[in-house]
C-alpha positions, 0 to 999 in steps of 0.5 A, a space after each residue: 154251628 159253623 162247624 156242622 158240614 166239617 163235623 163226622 157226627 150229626 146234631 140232633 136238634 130235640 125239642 127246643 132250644 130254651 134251657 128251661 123247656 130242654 131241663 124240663 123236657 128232660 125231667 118228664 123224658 126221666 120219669 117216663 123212663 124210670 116208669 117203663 123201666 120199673 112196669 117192664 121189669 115188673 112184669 119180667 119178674 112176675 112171669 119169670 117166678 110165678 108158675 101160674 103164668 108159665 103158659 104161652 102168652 105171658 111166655 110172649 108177654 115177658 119177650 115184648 116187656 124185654 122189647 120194649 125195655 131195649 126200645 126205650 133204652 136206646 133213645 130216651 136216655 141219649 135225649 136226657 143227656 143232651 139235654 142236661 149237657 145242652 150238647 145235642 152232638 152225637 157221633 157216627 159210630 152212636 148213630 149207626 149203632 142207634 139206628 140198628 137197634 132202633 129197626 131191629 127192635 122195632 120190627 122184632 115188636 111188630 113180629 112178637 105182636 103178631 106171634 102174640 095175636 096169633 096165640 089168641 086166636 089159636 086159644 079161643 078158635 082152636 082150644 082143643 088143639 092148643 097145647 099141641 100148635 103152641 106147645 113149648 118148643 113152638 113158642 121158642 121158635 117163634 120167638 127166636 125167629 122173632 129176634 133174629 127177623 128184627 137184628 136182619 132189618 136192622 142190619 139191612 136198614 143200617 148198612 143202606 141208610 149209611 152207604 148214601 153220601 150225605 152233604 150240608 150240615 148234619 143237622 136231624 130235626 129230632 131228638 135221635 137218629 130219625 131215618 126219614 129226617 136223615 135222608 133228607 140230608 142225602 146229596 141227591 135223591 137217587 137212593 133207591 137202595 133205601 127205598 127198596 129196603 124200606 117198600 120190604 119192610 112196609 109190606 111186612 109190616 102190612 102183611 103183620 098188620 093183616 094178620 093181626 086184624 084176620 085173627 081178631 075178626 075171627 076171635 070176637 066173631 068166636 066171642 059173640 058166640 059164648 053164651 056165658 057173659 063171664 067167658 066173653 068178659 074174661 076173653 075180652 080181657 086178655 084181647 083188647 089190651 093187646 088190641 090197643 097196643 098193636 093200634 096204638 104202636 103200628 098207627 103212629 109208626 105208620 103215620 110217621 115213616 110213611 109221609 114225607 119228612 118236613 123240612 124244618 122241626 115240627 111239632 107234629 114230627 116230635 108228637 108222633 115220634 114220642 107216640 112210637 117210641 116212648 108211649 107204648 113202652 110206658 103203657 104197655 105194662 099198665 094196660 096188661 097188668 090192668 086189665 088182666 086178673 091173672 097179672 093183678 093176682 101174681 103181682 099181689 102174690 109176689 109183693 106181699 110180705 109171705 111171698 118175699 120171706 119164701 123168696 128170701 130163705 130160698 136165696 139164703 139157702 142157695 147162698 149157704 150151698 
């Protein structure tokens, strides 16, 4: 501790000091993780080699299972680590390179989640003109503005946050490199740079969030039109899961980044941080995979023992090419 104000890196303080609660955070931090890994890759795979579900949304799908395979990728394997090393220390250079990643991919989330309510609502409102709005070329737009829309915040936000002058010890009140607990360590609080940055990105995310509710007023309104009990069930279940994720993820990100940081560790600060970084990930393969027949039928498909023998020949037959 007494180097910390000498020191070119930071702290991160985590979860606790105890080294029975630090292995036992990392344990739980593991399996997590390894159950994001496996559900995400899962459904990259399923609607990369079933052809069934070659359509738009799971084309979105597969995107925000790629998202949030990085987004948890760039956090919670840091935090297994200090833990098990009972180091919290990291440097500058993965400081800034966390941070870049962790806004770009966040906001290249909230983006996709818009694209993706969007394609709903083209769907159900609009079913005769879909193929031609969403029509392959469309959806790669989309998403590439998707990608590179997040990699410009991140940039913005990382070269901003890292030009304001820091003072005292260099300690973060988090288990990763947190924006709002790291301008607490500014020497003064003239940084208007940031909070400009931070007011555009605030007020895309709004403007996000007020589209995704535009378009599923105007979806369920659609729905309570269907006269078959069947077409509303199987509408519903397509929307509400996506429904849940975008409340789930923008309402704790949204609580965390826009009250102000405390001045010691909270539990609410890491409550909420876990809520936006490890939780939608983990879930988000559950809750689509769940509620969703067309995923339930596709991952029967590709782990039954017919399916893999065909994939195994055709790999065998490409190899002897």
């Amino acid at each position: 501790m007494a180097n910390l104000t000498s020191m070119s890196g930071f702290l991160l303080m985590g979860f606790s000091e105890e080294r029975k609660l630090q292995i036992l955070h990392a344990l739980l931090f593991l399996v997590t993780y390894l159950l994001a890994l496996t559900g995400n890759l899962l459904i990259i795979t399923i609607t990369t080699l079933d052809h069934c579900l070659h359509s738009p949304m799971y084309y979105f799908l597969k995107h925000l299972s790629l998202l949030d395979l990085c987004f948890i990728s760039i956090t919670v394997p840091q935090s297994i680590a200090n833990s098990l090393m009972d180091n919290g220390y990291i440097s500058l250079g993965q400081c800034i390179l966390q941070v870049f990643f962790f806004i770009a991919l966040a906001s290249s989330e909230v983006a996709i989640l818009t694209v993706m309510s969007y394609d709903r609502y083209v769907a159900i409102c609009q079913p005769l003109q879909y193929e031609t709005i969403m029509d392959p070329r469309a959806c790669r737009r989309a998403v590439i503005a998707v990608w590179v829309a997040g990699g410009l915040s991140g940039l913005l936000h990382t070269a901003v946050n890292f030009s304001i002058p820091l003072c005292g010890e260099r300690v973060i009140h988090q288990f990763f490199c947190d924006v709002p607990q790291m301008l607490k360590l500014a020497c003064s609080y003239d940084f208007i740079n940031e909070i400009a940055v931070a007011a555009f990105t605030t007020s895309t995310a709004f403007i996000c969030l007020i589209s995704i509710v535009l378009s599923y007023i105007r979806i369920f309104s659609a729905v309570l039109r269907i006269p078959s009990t069947e077409g509303r069930t199987k509408v519903f279940s397509t929307c509400i899961p996506h429904l849940f994720v975008v409340t789930f993820f923008l309402s704790a990100a949204g609580f965390e980044f826009l009250r102000p940081p405390s001045d010691s560790q909270s539990a609410m600060d890491l409550t909420f941080s876990v809520f936006y970084t490890v939780i939608p990930p983990t879930l988000n393969p559950v809750i689509y995979s769940l509620r969703n027949e067309a995923m339930k039928a596709a991952l029967r498909k590709v782990l039954s023992k017919e399916e893999f023998a065909q994939r195994k020949m055709y790999l065998k037959a490409i190899f002897k090419l």
